[in-house]
C-alpha positions in Angstrom: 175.8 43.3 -52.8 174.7 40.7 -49.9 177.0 38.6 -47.9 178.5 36.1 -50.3 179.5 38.8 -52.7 182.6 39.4 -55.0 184.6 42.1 -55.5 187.7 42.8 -57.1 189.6 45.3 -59.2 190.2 44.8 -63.3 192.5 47.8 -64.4 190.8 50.2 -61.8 187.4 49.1 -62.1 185.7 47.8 -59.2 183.6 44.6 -59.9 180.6 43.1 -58.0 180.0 39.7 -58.8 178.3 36.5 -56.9 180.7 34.1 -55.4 183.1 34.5 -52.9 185.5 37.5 -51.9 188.5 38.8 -53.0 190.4 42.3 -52.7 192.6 44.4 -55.1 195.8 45.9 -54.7 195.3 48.3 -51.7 194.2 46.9 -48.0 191.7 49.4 -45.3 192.2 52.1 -43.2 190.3 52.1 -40.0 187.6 54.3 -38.2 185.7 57.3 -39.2 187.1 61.0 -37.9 185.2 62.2 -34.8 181.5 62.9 -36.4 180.2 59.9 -35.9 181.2 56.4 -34.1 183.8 54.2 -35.6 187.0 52.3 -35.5 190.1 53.1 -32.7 192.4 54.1 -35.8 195.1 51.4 -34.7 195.9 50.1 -38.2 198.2 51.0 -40.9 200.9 53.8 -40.8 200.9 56.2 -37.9 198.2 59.1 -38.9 200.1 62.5 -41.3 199.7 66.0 -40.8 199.9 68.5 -43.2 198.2 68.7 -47.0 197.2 65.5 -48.7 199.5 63.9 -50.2 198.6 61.4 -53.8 199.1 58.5 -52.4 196.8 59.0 -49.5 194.3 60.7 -52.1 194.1 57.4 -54.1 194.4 55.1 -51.1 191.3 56.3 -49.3 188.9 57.0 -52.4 190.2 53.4 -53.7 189.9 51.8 -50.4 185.8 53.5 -49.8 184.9 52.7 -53.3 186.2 49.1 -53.3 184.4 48.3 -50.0 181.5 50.2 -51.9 181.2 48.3 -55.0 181.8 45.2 -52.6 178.2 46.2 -50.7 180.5 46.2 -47.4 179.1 49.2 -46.0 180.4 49.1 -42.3 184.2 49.1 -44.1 183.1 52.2 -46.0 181.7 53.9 -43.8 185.0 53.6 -42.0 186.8 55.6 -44.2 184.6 58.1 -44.5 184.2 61.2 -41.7 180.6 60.6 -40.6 180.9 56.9 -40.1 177.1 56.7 -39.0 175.5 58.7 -41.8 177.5 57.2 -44.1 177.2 53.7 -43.1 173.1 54.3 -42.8 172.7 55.2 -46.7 175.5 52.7 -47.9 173.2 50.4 -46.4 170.0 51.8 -47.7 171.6 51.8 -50.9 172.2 48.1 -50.8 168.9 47.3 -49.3 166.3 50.0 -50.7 167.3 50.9 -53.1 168.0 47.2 -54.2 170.9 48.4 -56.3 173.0 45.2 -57.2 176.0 43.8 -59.8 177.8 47.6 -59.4 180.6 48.5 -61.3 182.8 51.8 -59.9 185.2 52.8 -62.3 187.7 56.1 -61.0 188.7 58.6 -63.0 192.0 60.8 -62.5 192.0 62.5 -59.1 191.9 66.7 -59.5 193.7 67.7 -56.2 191.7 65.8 -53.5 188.5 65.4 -55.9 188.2 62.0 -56.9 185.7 61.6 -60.2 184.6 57.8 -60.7 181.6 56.5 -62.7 178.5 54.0 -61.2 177.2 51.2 -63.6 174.3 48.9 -61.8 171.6 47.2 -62.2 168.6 47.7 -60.1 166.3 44.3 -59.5 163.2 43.3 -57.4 160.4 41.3 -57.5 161.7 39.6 -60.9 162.0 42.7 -62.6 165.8 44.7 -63.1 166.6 48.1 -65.2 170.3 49.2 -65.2 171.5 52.2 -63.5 174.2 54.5 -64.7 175.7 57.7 -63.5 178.7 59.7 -62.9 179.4 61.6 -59.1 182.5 62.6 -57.5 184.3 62.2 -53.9 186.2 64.5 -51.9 189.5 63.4 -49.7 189.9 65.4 -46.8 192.2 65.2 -43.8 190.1 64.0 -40.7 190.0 66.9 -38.0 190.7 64.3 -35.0 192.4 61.2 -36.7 194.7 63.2 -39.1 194.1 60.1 -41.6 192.7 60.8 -45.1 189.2 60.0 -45.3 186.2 60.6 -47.7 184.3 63.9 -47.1 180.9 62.1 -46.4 178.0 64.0 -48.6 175.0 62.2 -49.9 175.7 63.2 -53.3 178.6 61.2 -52.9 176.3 58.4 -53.4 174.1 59.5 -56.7 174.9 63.2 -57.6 171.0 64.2 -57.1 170.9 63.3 -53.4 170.8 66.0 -50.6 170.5 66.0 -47.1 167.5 64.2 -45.8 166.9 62.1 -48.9 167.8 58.8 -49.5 166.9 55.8 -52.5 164.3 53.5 -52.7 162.7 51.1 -54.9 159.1 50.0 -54.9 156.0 50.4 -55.9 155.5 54.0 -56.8 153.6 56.2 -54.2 151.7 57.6 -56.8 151.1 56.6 -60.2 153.6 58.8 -63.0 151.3 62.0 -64.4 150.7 63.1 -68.7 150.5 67.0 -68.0 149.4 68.8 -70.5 148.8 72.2 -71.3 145.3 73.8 -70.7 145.1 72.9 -74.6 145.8 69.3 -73.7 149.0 69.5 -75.7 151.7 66.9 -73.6 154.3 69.0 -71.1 157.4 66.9 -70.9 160.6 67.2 -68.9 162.3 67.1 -72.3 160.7 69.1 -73.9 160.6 71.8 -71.5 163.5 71.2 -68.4 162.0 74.2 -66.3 159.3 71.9 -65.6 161.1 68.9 -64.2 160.8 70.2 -60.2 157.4 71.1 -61.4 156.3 68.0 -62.7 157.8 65.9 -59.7 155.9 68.3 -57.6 152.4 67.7 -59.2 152.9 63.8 -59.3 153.4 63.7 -55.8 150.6 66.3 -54.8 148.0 65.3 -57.6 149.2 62.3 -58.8 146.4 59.9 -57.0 143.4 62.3 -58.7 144.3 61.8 -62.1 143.0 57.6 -62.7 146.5 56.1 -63.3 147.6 53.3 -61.9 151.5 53.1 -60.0 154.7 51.7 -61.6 158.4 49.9 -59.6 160.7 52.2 -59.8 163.7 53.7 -58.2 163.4 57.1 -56.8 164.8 59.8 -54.8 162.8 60.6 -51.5 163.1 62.8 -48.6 160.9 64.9 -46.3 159.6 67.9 -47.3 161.1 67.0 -51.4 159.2 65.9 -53.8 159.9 62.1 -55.1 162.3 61.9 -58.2 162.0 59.0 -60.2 165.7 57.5 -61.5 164.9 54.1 -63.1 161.2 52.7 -64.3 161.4 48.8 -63.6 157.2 48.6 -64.2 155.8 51.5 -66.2 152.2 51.8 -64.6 149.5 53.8 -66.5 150.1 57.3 -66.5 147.1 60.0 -65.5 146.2 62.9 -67.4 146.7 66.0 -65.2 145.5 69.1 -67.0 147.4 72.3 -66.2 147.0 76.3 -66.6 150.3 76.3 -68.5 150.5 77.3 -72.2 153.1 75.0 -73.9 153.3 78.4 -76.8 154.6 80.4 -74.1 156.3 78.1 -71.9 158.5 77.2 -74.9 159.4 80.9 -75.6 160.4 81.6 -71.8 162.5 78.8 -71.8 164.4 80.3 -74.8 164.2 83.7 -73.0 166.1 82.3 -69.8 169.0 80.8 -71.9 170.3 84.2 -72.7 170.9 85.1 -69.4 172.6 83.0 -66.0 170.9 82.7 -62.9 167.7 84.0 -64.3 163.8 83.4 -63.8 160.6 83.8 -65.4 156.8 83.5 -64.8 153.8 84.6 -67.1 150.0 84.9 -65.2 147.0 85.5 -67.1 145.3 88.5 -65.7 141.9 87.6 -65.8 142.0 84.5 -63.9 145.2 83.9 -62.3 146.0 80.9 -64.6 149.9 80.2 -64.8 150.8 80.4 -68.5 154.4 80.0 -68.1 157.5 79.1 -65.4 161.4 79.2 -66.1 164.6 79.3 -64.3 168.3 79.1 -66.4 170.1 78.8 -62.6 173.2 77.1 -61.9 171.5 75.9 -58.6 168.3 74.3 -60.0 166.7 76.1 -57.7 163.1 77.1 -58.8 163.5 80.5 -58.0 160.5 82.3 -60.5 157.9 80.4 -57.9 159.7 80.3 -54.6 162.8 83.1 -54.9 162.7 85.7 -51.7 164.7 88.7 -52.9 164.0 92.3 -52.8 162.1 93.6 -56.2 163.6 96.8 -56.5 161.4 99.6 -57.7 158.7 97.5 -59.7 157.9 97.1 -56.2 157.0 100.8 -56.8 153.3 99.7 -58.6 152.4 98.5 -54.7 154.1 101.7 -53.4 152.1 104.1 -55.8 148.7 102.6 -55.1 149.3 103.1 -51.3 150.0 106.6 -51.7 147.2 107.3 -54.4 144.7 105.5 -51.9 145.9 108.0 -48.9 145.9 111.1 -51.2 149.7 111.8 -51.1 150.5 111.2 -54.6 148.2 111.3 -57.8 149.4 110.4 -61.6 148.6 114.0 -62.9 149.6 115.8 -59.6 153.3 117.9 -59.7 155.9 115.7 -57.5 159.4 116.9 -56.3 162.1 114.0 -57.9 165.7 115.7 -56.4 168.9 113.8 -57.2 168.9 112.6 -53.4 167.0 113.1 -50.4 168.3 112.7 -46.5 165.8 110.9 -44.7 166.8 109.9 -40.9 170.0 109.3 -41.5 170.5 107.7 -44.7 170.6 109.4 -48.2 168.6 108.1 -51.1 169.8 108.7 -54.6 168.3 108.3 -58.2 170.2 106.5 -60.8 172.9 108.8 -62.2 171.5 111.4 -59.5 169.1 112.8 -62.2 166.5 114.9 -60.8 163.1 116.3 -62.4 161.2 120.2 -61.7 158.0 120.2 -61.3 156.5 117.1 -63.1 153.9 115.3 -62.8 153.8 112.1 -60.3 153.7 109.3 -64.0 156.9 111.0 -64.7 158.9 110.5 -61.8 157.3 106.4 -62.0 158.3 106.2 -65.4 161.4 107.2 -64.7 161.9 106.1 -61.8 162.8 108.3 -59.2 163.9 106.7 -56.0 163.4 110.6 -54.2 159.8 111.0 -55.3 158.7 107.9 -53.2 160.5 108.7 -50.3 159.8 112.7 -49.8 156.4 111.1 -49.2 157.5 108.7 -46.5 156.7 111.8 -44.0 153.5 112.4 -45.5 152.1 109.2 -45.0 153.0 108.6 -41.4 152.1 104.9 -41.3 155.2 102.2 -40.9 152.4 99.7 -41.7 150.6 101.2 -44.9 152.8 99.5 -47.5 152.3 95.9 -46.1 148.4 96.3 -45.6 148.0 97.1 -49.3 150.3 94.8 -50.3 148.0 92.4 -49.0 144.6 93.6 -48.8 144.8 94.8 -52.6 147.9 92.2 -54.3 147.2 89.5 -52.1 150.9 89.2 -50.8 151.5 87.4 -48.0 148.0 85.3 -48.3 149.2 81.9 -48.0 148.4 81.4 -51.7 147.8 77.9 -52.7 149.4 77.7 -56.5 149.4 73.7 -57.0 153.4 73.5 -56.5 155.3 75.0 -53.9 156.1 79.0 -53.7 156.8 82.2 -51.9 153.5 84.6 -52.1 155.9 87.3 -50.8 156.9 89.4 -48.2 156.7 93.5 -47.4 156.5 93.5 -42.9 156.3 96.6 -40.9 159.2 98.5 -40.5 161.1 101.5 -38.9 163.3 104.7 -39.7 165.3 103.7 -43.0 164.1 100.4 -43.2 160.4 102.2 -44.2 162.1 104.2 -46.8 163.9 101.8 -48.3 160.8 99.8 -48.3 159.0 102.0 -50.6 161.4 101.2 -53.1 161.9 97.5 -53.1 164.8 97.1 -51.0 165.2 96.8 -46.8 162.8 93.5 -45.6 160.5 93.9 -48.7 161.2 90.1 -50.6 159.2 89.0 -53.3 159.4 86.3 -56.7 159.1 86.4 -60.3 155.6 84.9 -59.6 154.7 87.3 -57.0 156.2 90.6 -59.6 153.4 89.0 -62.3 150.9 89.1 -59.8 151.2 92.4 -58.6 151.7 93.7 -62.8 148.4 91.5 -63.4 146.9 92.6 -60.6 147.1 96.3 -61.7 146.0 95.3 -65.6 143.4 93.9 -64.2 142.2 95.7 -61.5 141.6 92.4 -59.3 143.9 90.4 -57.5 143.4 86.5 -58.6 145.7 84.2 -57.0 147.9 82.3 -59.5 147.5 78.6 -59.9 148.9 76.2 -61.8 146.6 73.2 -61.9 143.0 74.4 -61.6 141.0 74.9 -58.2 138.6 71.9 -59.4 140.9 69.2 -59.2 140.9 69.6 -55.3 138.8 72.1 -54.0 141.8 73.6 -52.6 141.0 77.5 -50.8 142.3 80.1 -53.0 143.7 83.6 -51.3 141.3 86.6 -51.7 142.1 90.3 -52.0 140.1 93.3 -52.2 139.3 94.7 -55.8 141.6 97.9 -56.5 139.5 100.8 -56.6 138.7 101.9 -60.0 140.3 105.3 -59.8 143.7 103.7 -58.6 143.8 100.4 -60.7 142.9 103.7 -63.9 146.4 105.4 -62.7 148.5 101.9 -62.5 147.7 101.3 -65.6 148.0 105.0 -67.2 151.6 105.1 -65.3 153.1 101.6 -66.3 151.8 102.0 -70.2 153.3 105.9 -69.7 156.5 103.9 -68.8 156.8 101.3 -71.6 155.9 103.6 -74.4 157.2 107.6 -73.4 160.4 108.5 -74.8 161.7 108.5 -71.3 160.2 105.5 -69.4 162.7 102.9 -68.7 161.0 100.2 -70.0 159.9 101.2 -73.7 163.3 99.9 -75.1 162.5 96.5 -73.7 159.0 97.0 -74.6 159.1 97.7 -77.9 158.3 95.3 -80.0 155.4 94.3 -77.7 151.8 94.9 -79.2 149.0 94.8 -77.2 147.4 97.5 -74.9 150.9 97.2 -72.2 152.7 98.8 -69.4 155.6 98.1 -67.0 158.0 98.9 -64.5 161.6 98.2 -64.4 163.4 97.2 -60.7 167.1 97.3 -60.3 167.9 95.7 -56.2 171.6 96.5 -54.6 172.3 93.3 -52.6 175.7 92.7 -50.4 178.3 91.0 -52.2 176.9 91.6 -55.2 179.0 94.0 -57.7 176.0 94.9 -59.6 172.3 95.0 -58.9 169.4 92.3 -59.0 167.8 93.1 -62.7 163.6 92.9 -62.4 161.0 93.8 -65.2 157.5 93.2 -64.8 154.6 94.1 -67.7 151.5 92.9 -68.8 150.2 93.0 -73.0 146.4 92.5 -72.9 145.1 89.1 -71.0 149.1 88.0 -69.9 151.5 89.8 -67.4 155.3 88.6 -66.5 157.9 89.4 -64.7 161.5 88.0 -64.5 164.5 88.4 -62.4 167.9 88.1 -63.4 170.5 88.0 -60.3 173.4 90.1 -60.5 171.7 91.4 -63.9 172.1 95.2 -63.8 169.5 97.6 -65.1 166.0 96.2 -65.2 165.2 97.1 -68.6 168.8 95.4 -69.8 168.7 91.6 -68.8 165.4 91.6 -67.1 163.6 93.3 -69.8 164.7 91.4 -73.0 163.1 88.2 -71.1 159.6 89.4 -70.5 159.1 91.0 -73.8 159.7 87.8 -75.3 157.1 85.9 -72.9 154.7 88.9 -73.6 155.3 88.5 -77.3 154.4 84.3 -77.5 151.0 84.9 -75.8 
């Protein structure tokens, strides 16, 4: 990959070898487009217009991963469209990562995508490990030169990079981890691939608590990302780090999240906070059961009905008007199938969730700011919680006119995550908000977020409307909840979002000492996709 180098293509494989150089079959193309410095775009044909055509596909993804495989970064860089970018982690690829002896073999173009596989071998300090891994490139037409040019993206480079990171081997930061379970049985990315993000996470936080010593090894790094290790040159000795998890239930919500897309889970135990379980089936990898900021739908309605128990408005036993819609400044509010209920008592209209119940009281409490302050002085929302790993401790801010309505239901500004949902549902079993954690407190003394204890008489009427609500005939979550034992209750959430042809699905529940809740984007009723997920957490603990 250093000067003195050889490259050269053998039936479309692009070879790295020490010696001098040579060059296949098809010459460079200068200059980069306009996003970043480069050549003057003097050589070859005079520039095209108009869609690619094959030829210029396969010359400039032949040409960039020649001068790749060659280690020649300045050449391609030069047919890419960010020259300067491009040129910076070609280079860093060659020199910190320390990646040598690389084979690029392309695969058949698919329009302007360009498939091609990376063999390697990664060396330093005597020691090598080889490297192997399949990405993709995408020709475009540059928007100034007209030539056809590699779409610069860092994942161009190894398909787990994103902006801001880059590869380097050395000596670890901090020595790899053994989590276990708070049971001490072993947590592996294998074994459980929810965890991978996690695991990553607690190395880099925790990693120089836990008595091991550090490894070589390439990794991904970047600010504000966690380090992910590719290739171990020198295993070091892994530390034990001890977590909250339960490898029982973290095994069953990883099976739960497999039945539906883009869906997430988290379990809490109630009376500590303890993280039992986390899981996310999304096509984006994206942890969204700790850090997802979406609206909850009505279970936020278990924040709502405490607020308007504590100010006297509403009451589990007390008679509550539930119409099929109400009008409130403007906009009208509708129940699901516009059902409506005479007469009945408060637990009905939560059990069944009646959108017009909540918000005929929005008048009656006269407070834009109620919602939010018991949101956080009773569920600890907003309290810069401290979990271990990363995450969103949710979201309800003041609000006006329709906005406050809709807040009472889960929707407008209100935004909140799978781990948030089991908080507020362990919370109310409870009757004491604990922050969740996931590694405990001890490790490193960290400051955990306080909230007032409910008072008793509300935290008694949570839990006598969200059992109503999983076992009556009528709640909307005793389908889901049936096959649960266990003193339990629940709420189901259903959350319109824009773009979206059917609603956010969100279920949150507790069966004696464990609580979850789980979204499922674009998954319709709560109780339907939602549902099904939680009840089989709730089952495994």
């Amino acid at each position: 990959m250093r000067s003195g180098a050889k490259a050269a293509i053998v039936g479309g494989v692009f070879v790295v070898a020490a010696g001098g150089v040579a060059y296949g079959a098809y010459t460079m193309v200068g200059g980069g487009d306009d996003t970043g410095p480069g050549g003057t775009h003097t050589q070859g044909a005079p520039a095209r217009t108009g869609p690619l055509g094959a030829d210029e596909i396969k010359e400039a993804s032949t040409g960039f991963l020649q001068a790749w495989a060659k280690g020649d970064a300045p050449a391609a860089a030069a047919l890419t469209n960010n020259q300067a970018d491009a040129s910076a982690a070609l280079t860093g690829f060659r020199d910190q990562a320390h990646i040598t002896n690389v084979t690029v073999t392309p695969g058949a173009p698919n329009g302007a995508v360009v498939p091609y596989t990376v063999k390697a071998e990664v060396s330093l300090g005597g020691r090598s490990a080889p490297l192997s891994y399949a990405s993709q490139l995408t020709v475009v037409r540059g928007q100034n030169t007209h030539r056809a040019l590699v779409d610069w993206q860092p994942a161009v480079l190894h398909p787990q990079l994103k902006k801001g990171e880059h590869l380097v081997t050395d000596q670890a930061r901090n020595p790899e981890i053994e989590a276990v379970d708070y049971k001490d049985r072993p947590l592996s990315k294998d074994a459980f691939p929810s965890l991978g993000a996690i695991l990553d996470g607690l190395r880099e936080k925790y990693g120089d608590k836990v008595n091991g010593t550090p490894g070589v090894e390439l990794r991904i790094e970047g600010e504000g990302t966690s380090a992910r290790t590719l290739v171990t040159l020198q295993k070091g000795t892994p530390g034990k780090l001890r977590t909250t998890l339960d490898a029982d239930v973290q095994a069953a919500a990883e099976k739960a999240v497999k039945r539906f897309g883009e869906s997430s889970v988290v379990a809490v135990k109630p009376s500590t906070g303890e993280i039992r379980a986390v899981a996310d089936n999304r096509n984006d990898k994206f942890p969204a059961s700790l850090q997802g900021r979406v609206a909850p739908g009505s279970t936020m309605k278990i924040v709502t009905a405490a607020m308007l128990i504590e100010k006297g408005k509403a009451a589990a036993d007390r008679p509550t008007e539930c119409p099929s819609d109400v009008l409130w400044q403007g906009v009208t509010f509708h129940n699901l199938d516009n059902f409506s209920l005479d007469n009945k008592p408060f637990s009905m209209s939560f059990a069944k969730s009646c959108n017009t119940a909540f918000i005929k009281l929005v008048d009656d409490v006269k407070d834009d700011g109620a919602l939010g302050r018991v949101a956080a002085n009773y569920f600890g929302i907003g309290q810069d919680w401290k979990v271990g790993v990363p995450s969103f401790d949710g979201s309800v801010p003041a609000s006006v006119g329709a906005e406050t309505a809709a807040a009472y239901i889960g929707q407008g500004k209100v935004q909140m995550s799978p781990l948030d949902m089991a908080s507020v549902a362990a919370t109310a079993e409870s009757g004491r908000f604990r922050q969740p954690v996931i590694v405990p407190q001890s490790l490193d003394g960290r400051e955990l977020a306080k909230a007032d204890p409910l008072p008793a008489g509300i935290a008694a009427q949570l839990r006598e409307m969200m059992h109503i609500t999983a076992t009556a005939p009528y709640g909307t979550a005793t389908r889901a909840m049936a096959g649960v034992g266990g003193a339990k209750g629940a709420k189901t959430g259903s959350a319109e979002k824009d773009g979206q042809n059917k609603s956010d699905s969100w279920f949150t529940g507790y069966s004696d000492d464990l609580a979850a809740a789980a979204l499922v984007q674009s998954g319709g009723h709560g109780g339907d996709a939602a549902g099904p997920i939680v009840a089989t957490v709730l089952r495994a603990g």
